[in-house]
LOSE-512964 format. One record per residue: residue number from 0; chain; y, z, x of N, C-alpha, C in turn. Coordinates in Angstrom, 3 decimals, padded with zeros to 6 digits. Atoms other than C-alpha are relative to their C-alpha. Example, Ala and Ser with C-alpha at 12.3 -4.5 7.8 and 13.67 -1.06 7.14 Angstrom:
% residues 2
+-----+---+----------+----------+----------+----------+----------+----------+----------+----------+----------+
:   k : c :      n.y :      n.z :      n.x :     ca.y :     ca.z :     ca.x :      c.y :      c.z :      c.x :
+-----+---+----------+----------+----------+----------+----------+----------+----------+----------+----------+
:   0 : A : -001.190 :  000.000 :  000.890 : -004.500 :  007.800 :  012.300 :  001.200 :  000.000 :  000.900 :
:   1 : A : -001.190 : -000.060 : -000.820 : -001.060 :  007.140 :  013.670 :  001.090 :  000.730 : -000.770 :
+-----+---+----------+----------+----------+----------+----------+----------+----------+----------+----------+
//
This chain:
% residues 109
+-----+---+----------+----------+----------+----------+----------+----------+----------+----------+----------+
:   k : c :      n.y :      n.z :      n.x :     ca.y :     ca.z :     ca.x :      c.y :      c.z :      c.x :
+-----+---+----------+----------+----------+----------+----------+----------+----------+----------+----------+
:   0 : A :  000.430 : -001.373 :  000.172 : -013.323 : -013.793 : -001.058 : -001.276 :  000.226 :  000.789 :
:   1 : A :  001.406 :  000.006 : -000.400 : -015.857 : -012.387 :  001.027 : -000.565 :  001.661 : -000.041 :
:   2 : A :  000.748 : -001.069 :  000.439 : -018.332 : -009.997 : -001.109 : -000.729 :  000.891 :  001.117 :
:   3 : A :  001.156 : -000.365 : -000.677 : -020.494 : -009.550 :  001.753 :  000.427 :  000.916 :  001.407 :
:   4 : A : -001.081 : -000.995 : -000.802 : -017.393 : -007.766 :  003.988 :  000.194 :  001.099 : -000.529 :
:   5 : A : -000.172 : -000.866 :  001.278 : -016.496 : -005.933 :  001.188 :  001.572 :  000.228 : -000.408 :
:   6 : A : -001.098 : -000.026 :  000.761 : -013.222 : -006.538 :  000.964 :  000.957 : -001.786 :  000.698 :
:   7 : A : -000.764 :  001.067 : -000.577 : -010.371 : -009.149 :  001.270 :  001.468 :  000.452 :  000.273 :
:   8 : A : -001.292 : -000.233 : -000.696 : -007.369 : -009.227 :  003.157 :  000.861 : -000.914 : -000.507 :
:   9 : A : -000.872 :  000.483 :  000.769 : -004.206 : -010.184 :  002.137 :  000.902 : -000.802 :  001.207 :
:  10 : A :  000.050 :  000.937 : -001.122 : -003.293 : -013.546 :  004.277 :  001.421 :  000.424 :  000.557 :
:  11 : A : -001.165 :  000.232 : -000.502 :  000.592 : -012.530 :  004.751 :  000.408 :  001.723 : -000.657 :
:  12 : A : -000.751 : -001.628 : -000.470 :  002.656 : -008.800 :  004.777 :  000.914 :  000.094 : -000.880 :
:  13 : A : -000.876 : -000.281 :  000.359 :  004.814 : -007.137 :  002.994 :  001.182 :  000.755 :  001.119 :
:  14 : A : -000.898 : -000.672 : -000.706 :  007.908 : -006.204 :  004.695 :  001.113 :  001.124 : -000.622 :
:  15 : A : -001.291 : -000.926 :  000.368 :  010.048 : -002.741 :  004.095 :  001.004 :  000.249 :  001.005 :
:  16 : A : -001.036 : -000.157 : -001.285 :  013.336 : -002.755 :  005.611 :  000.874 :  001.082 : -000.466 :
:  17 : A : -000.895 : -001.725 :  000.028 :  015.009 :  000.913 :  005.942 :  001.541 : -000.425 :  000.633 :
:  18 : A : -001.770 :  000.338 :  000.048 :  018.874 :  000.366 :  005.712 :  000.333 :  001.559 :  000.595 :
:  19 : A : -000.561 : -001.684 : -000.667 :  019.633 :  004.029 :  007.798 :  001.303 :  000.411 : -000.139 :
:  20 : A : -001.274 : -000.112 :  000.102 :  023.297 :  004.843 :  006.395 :  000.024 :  000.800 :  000.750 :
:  21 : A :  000.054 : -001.231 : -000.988 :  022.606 :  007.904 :  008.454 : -000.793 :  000.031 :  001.477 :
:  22 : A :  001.206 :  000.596 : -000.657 :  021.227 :  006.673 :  011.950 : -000.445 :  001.623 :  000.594 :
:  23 : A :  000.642 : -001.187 : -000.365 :  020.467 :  010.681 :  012.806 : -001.063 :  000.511 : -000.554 :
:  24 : A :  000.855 : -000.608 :  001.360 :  018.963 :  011.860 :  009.683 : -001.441 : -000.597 :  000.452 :
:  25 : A :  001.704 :  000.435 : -000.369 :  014.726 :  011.182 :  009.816 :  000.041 : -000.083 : -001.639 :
:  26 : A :  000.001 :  000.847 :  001.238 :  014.081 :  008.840 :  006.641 : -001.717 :  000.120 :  000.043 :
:  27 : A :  001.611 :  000.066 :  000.477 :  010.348 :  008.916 :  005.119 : -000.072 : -000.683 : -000.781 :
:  28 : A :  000.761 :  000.468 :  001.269 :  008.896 :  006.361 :  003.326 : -001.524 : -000.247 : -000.787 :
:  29 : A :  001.585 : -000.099 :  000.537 :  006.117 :  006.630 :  000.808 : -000.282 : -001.231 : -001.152 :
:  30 : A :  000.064 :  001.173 :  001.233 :  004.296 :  004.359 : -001.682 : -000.878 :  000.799 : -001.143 :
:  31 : A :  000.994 : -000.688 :  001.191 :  002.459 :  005.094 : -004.708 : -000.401 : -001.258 : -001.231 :
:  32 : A : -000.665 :  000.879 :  001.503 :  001.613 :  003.472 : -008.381 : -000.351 :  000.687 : -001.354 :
:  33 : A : -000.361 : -000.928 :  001.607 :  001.807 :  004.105 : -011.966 : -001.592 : -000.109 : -000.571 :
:  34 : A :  001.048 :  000.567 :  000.361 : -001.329 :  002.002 : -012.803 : -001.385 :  000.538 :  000.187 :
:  35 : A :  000.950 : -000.736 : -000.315 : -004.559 :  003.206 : -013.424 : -001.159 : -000.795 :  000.223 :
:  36 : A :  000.948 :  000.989 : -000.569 : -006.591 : -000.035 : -012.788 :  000.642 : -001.736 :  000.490 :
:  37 : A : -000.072 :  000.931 : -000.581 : -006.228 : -003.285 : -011.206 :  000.053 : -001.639 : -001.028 :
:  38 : A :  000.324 :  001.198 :  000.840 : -005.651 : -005.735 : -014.027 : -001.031 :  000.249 : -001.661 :
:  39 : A :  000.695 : -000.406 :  001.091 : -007.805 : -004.256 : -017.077 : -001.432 : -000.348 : -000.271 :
:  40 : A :  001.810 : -000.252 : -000.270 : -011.661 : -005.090 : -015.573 : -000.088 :  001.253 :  000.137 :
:  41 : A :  000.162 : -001.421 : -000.092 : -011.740 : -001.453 : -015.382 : -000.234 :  000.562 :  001.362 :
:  42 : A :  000.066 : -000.815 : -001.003 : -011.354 : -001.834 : -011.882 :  001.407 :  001.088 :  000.831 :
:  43 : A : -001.193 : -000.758 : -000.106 : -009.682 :  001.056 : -010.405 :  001.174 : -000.458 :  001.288 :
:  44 : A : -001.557 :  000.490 : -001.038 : -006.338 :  001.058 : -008.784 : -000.415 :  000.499 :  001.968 :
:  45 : A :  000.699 : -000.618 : -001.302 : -008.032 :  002.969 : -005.552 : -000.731 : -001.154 :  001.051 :
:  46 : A :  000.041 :  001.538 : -000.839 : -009.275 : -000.613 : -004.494 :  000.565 : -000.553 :  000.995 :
:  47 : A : -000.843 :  000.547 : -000.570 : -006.260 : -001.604 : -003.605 : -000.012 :  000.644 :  001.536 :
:  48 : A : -000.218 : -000.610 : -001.550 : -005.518 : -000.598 :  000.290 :  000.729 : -000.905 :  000.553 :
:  49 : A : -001.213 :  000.077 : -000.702 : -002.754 : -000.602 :  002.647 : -000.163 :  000.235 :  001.273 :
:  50 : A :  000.040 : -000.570 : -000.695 : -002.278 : -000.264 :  005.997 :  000.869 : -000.690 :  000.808 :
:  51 : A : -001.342 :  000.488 : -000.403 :  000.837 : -000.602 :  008.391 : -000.682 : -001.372 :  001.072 :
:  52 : A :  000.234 :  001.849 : -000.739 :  000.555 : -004.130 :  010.598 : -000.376 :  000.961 :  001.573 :
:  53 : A :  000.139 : -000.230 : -001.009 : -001.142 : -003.463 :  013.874 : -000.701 :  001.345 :  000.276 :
:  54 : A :  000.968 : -001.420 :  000.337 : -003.098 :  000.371 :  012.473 : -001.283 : -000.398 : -000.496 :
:  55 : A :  001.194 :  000.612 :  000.445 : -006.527 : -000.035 :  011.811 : -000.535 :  001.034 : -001.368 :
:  56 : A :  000.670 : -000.841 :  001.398 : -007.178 :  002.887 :  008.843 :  000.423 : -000.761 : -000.936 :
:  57 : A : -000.448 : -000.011 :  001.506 : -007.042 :  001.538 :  005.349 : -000.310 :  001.137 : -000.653 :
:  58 : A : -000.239 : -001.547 :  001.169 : -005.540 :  003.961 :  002.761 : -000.241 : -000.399 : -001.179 :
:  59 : A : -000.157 :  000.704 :  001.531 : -006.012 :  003.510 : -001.029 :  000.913 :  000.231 : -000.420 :
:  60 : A : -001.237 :  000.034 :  000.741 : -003.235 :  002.997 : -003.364 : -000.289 :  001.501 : -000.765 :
:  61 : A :  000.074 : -001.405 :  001.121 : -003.369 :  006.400 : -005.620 :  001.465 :  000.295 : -000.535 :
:  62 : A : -001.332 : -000.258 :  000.546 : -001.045 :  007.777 : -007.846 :  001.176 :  000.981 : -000.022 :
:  63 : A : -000.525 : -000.937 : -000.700 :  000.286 :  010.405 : -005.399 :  000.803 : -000.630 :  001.132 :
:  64 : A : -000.784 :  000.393 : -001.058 :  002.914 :  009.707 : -002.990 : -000.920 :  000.131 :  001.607 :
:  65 : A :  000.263 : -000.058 : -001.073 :  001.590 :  008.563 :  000.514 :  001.401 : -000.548 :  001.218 :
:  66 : A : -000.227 :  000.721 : -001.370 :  003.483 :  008.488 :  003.933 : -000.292 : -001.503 :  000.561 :
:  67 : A : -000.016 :  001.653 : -000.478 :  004.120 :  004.920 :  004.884 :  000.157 :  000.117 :  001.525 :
:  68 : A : -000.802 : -000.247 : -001.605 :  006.486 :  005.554 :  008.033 :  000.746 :  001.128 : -000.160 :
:  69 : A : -001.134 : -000.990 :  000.109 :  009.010 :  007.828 :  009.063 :  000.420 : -000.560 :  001.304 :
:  70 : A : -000.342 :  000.298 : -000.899 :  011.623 :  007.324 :  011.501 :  001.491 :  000.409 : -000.414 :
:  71 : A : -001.326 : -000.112 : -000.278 :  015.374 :  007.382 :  012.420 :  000.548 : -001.060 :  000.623 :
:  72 : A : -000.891 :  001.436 : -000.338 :  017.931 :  004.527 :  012.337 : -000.752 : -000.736 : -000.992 :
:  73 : A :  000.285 :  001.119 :  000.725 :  017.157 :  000.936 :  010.762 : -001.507 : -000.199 :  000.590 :
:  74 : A :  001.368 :  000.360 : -000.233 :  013.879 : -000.165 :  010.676 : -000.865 : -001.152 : -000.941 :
:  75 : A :  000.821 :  001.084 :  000.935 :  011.372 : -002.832 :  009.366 : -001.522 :  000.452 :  000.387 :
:  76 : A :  001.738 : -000.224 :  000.268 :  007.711 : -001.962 :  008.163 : -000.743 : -001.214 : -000.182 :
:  77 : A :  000.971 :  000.808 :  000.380 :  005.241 : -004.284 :  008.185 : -001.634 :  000.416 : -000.913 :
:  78 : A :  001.644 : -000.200 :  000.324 :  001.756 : -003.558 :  005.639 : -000.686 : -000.985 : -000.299 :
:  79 : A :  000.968 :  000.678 :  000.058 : -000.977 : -005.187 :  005.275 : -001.071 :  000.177 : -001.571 :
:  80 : A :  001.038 : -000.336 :  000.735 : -002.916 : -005.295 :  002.096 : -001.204 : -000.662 : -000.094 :
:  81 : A :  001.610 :  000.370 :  000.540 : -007.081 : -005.888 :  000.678 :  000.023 :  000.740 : -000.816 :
:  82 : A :  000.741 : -000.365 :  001.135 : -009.058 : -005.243 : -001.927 : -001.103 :  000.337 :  000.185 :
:  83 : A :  001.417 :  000.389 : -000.255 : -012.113 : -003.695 : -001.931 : -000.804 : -000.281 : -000.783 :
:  84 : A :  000.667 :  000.598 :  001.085 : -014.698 : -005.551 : -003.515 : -001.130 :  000.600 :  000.210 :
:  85 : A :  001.252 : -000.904 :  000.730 : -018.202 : -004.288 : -005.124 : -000.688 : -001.359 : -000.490 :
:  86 : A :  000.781 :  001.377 :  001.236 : -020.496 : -008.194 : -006.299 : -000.446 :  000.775 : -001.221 :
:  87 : A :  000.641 : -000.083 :  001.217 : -022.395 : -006.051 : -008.620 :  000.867 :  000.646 : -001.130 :
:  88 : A : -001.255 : -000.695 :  000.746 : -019.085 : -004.442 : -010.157 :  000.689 : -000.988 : -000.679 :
:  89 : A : -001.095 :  000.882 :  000.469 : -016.655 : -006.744 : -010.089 : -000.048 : -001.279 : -000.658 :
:  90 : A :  000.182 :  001.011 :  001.027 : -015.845 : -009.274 : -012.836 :  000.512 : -001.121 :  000.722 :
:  91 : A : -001.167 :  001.100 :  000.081 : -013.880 : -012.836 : -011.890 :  001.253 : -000.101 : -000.548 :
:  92 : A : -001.305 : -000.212 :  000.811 : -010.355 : -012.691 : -012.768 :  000.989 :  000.268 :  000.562 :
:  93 : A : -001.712 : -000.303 : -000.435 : -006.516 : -011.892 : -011.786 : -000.181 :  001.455 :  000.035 :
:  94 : A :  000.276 : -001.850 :  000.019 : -006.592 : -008.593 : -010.446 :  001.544 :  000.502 :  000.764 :
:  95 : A : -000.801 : -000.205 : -000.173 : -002.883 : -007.121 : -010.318 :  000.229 :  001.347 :  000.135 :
:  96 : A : -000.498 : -001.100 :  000.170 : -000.999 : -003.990 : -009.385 :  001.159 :  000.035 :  000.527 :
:  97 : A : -000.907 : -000.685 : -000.473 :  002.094 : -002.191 : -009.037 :  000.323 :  000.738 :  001.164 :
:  98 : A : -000.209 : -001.324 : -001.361 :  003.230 : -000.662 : -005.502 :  001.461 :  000.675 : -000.474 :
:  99 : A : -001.213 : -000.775 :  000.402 :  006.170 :  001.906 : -006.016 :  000.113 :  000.298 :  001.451 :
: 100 : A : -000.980 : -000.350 : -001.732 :  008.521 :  002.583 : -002.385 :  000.549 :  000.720 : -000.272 :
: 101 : A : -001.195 : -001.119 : -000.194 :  010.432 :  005.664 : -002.044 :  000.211 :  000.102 :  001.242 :
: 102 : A : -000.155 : -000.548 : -001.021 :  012.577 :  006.405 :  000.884 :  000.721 :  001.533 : -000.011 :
: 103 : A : -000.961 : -001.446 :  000.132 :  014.221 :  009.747 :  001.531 : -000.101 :  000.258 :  001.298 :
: 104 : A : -000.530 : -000.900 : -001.739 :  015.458 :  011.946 :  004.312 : -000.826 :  001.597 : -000.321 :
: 105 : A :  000.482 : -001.246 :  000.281 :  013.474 :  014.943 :  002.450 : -001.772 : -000.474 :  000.061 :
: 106 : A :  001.641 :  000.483 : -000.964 :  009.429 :  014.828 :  004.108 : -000.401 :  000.791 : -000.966 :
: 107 : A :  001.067 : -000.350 :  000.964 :  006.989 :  015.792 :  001.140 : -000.784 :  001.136 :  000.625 :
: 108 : A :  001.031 : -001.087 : -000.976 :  004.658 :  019.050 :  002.112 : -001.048 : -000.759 :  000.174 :
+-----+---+----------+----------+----------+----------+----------+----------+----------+----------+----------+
//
């Protein structure tokens, strides 16, 4: 862990792979979660951060649907997660959360 970065990176990726039954259609996928903290130190779920393999913004997890990708045909996502850390906050401990994936062919306003 390194406090003094302020966050840690997550050594290996999650991969989403978009199955396109429709290779015309334009597929969107978003993430989200249910959770309102990170394990029950009271830290919040907003910590968490995402960001696709090879993009340099980190996003926070929230409990609003975000844009992952979008595209047309089959596809594989690569993200990247961290944590951001706080020394004078944060406790020692297992710090867990929920990601939620939706895909669809219908693009959120």
């Amino acid at each position: 862990m390194d406090f003094e970065f302020g966050r840690v990176e997550y050594v290996g990726t999650i991969e989403l792979v978009v199955d396109a039954k429709n290779p015309i259609l334009t597929w969107y996928t978003y993430v989200h979660t249910d959770d309102v903290d990170l394990g029950g130190y009271g830290k919040p779920v907003s910590d968490l951060l995402w960001r696709v393999q090879g993009t340099s913004t980190w996003t926070s997890v929230e409990g609003s649907e975000r844009l992952v990708a979008s595209g047309a045909g089959d596809a594989s996502v690569f993200l990247e997660l961290a944590v951001a850390l706080r020394w004078a906050d944060d406790v020692p401990g297992t710090y867990a959360g929920d990601l939620v994936f939706r895909t669809t062919h219908v693009a959120l306003p």
